[in-house]
N, C-alpha and C positions, 0 to 999 in steps of 0.2 A: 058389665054394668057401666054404665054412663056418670059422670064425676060427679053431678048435684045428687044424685039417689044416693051414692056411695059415699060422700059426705053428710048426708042427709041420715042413714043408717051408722054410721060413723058416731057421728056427735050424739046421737038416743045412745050408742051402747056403750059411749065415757058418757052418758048422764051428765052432758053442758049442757046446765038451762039455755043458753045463748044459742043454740043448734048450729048449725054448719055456716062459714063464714061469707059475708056478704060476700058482693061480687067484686067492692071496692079493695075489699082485704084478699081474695083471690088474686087479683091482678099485683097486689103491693106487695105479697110474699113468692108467686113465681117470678116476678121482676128480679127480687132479690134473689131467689134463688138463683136464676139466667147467670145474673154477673157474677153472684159465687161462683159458681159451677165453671165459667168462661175466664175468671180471672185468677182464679186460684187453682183450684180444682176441682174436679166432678164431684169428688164425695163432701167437699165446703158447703152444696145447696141444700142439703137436708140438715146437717149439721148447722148452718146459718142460722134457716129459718126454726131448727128445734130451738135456740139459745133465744131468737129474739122472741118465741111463744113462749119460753120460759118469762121472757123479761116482761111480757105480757100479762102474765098469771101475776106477773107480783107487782101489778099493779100500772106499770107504763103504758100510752097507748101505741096501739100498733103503729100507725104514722112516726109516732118520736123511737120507738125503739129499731124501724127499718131505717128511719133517715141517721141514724145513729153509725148503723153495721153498713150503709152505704157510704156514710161518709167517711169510714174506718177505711173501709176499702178502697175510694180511691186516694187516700194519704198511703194507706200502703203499696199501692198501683204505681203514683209519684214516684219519680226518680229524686234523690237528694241532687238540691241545690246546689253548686258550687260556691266558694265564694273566696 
C-alpha cells in the first residue's frame, strides 16, 4: 500500500475527524523524525514524533511543538561553552 491510502485508512479507523495529515505536516514530522533518528538515535524518530503528537492532541500546533523538540535538540547537539 502506498503512504496516502494507508494514512488515509489509518486516520477513518482512529475515527480523526481531521483525516490523514496534510502534506505540510508530513514533511514537518519526517524532518523531525530524520534529525531524531541521526542525532540521537534511531528508535528517538518515533518516539519524537509520538510526544510532539501527544503535544498536539493537547492542544499546541504542530509547527510550535516541532519547532520546540528541534530546538531541544540542537541545545542538546551544542557542545557546552567554555568560559
Amino acid at each position: 500500500m502506498d503512504l496516502k491510502p494507508w494514512l488515509n485508512a489509518l486516520a477513518q479507523a482512529l475515527q480523526l475527524p481531521e483525516g490523514a495529515p496534510s502534506d505540510h505536516a508530513m514533511r514537518t514530522l519526517l524532518s523531525l523524525a530524520r534529525d531524531a533518528a541521526h542525532e540521537v538515535e534511531r528508535p528517538a524518530a518515533p518516539l519524537t514524533t509520538f510526544l510532539v503528537g501527544v503535544a498536539v492532541g493537547r492542544g499546541a500546533t504542530l509547527d510550535a511543538a516541532a519547532g520546540t523538540a528541534t530546538s531541544l535538540l540542537m541545545d542538546y547537539l551544542e557542545p557546552p561553552t567554555e568560559t
